[in-house]
C-alpha positions in Angstrom: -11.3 -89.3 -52.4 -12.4 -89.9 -48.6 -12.1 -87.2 -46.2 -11.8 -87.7 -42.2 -13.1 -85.5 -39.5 -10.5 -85.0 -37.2 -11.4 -83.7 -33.6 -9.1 -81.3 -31.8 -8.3 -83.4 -28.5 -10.0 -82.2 -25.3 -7.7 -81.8 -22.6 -9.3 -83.9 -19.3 -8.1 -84.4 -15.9 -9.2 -86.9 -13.1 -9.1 -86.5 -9.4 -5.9 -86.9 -8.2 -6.0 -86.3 -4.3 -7.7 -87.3 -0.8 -8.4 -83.7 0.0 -9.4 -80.4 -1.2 -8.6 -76.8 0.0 -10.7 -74.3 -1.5 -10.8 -70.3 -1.1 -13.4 -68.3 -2.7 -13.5 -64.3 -3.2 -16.8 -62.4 -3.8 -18.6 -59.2 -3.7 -22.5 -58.7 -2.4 -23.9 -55.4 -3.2 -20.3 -54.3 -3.7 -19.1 -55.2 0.0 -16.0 -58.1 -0.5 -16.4 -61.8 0.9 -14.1 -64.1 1.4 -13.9 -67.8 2.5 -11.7 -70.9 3.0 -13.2 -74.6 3.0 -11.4 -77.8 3.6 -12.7 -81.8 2.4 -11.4 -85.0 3.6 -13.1 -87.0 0.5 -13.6 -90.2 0.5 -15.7 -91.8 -2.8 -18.0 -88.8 -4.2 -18.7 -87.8 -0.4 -16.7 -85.5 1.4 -17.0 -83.6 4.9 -14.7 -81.2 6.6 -15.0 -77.2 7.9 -15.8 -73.8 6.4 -14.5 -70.0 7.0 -16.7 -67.3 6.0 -16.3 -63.7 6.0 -18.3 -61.0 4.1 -17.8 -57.4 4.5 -20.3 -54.7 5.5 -21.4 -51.6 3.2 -23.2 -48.8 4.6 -24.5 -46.2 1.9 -26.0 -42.5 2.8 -25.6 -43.9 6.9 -27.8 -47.4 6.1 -26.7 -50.5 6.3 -26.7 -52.0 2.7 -25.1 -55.4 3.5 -24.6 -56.7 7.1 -20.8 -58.1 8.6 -21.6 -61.6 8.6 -18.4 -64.1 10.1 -19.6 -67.5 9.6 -18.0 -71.2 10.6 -18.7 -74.5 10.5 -19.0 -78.3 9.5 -20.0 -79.2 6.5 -20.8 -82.5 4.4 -20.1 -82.4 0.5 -22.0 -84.7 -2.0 -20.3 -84.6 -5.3 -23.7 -84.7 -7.5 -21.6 -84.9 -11.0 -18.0 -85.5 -10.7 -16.1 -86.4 -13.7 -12.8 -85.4 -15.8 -14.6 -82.0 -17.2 -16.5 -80.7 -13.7 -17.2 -80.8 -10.3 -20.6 -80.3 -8.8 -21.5 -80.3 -5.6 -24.1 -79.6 -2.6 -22.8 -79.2 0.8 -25.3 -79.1 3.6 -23.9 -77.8 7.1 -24.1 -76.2 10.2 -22.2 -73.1 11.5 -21.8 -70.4 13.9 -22.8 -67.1 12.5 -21.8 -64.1 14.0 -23.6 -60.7 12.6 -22.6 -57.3 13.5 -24.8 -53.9 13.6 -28.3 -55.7 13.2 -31.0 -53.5 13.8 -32.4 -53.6 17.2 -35.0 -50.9 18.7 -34.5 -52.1 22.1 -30.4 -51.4 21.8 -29.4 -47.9 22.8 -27.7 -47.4 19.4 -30.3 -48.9 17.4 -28.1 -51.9 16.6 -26.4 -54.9 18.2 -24.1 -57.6 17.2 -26.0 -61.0 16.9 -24.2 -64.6 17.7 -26.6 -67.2 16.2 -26.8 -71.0 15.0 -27.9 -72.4 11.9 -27.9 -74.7 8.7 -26.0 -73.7 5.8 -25.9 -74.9 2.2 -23.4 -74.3 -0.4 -23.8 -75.3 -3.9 -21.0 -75.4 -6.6 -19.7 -76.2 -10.4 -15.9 -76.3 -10.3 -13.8 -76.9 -13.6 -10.5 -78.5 -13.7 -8.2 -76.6 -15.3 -5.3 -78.7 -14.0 -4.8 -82.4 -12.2 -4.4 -80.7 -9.1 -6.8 -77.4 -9.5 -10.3 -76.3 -10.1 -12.4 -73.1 -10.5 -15.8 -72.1 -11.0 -18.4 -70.8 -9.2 -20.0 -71.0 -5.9 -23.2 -69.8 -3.8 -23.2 -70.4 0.6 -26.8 -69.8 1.6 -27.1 -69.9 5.9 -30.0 -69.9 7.8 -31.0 -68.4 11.6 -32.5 -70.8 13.7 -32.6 -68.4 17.4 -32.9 -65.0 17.1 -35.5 -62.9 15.5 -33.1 -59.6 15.4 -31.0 -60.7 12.4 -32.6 -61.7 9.1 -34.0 -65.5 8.6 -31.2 -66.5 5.9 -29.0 -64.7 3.6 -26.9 -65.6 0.5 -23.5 -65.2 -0.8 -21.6 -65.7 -4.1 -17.9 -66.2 -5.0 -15.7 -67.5 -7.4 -13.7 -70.4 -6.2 -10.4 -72.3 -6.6 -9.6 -75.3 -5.2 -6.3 -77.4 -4.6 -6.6 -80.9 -4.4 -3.4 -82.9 -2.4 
């Protein structure tokens, strides 16, 4: 008597859209972030803009975790892309805009900072359906012109994307 393995089947899904729409929600040191990013893809490259936003925390009057707005443009290399995930690196450049920095020469102690920079945001997405995707995802930027707010921070969310 022969006996056959049978395999449950796996449930697969392929890109089906031009574009992506993504939105991400996290929390840094327990101060909420939330972003938006669009892609216009075209072949396993994809470029397009970013919204940032992440909250600030203050505990026993210090500042735990900065306001940090952030925008840009950004270019999106799919490193693996394939019917079971999505990942990616997407080098940029934004405007950051961070608010209460500490500054001695600032009669409060603290100013609001506007500043330029790089950015890079690496992500795994999963697709859970032909159109969407979720997973995880981690926007580092960088300060390039002033020497009041820190060098570079980093952020982590968990995303969902929409492909149309």
């Amino acid at each position: 008597m022969m006996a056959f393995a049978q395999s449950r089947p796996v449930r697969t899904y392929a890109s089906t859209g031009a574009s992506e729409v993504g939105v991400g929600l996290g929390f840094t040191k327990g101060a909420f972030n939330i972003g938006a990013q669009y892609e216009k893809k075209n072949e396993g490259l994809g470029y397009g803009g970013y919204f940032f936003f992440q909250a600030d925390k203050e505990k026993n009057n210090a500042k735990v975790v900065n306001q940090v707005m952030s925008l840009g443009g950004q270019l999106k290399a799919h490193v693996l892309q394939n019917n079971r995930v999505d990942a990616y690196l997407a080098p940029g450049f934004g405007l950051h805009m961070i608010k209460d920095v500490a500054d001695a020469s600032a009669s409060s102690g603290k100013s609001d900072v506007t500043t330029f920079g790089p950015t890079m945001r690496i992500g795994v997405l999963l697709p859970v359906s032909p159109t969407m995707k979720v997973g995880l995802d981690r926007l580092e930027i960088w300060n390039w012109f002033d020497d009041k707010a820190p060098a570079a921070d980093a952020f982590y969310s968990a995303t969902m994307a929409f492909e149309f």
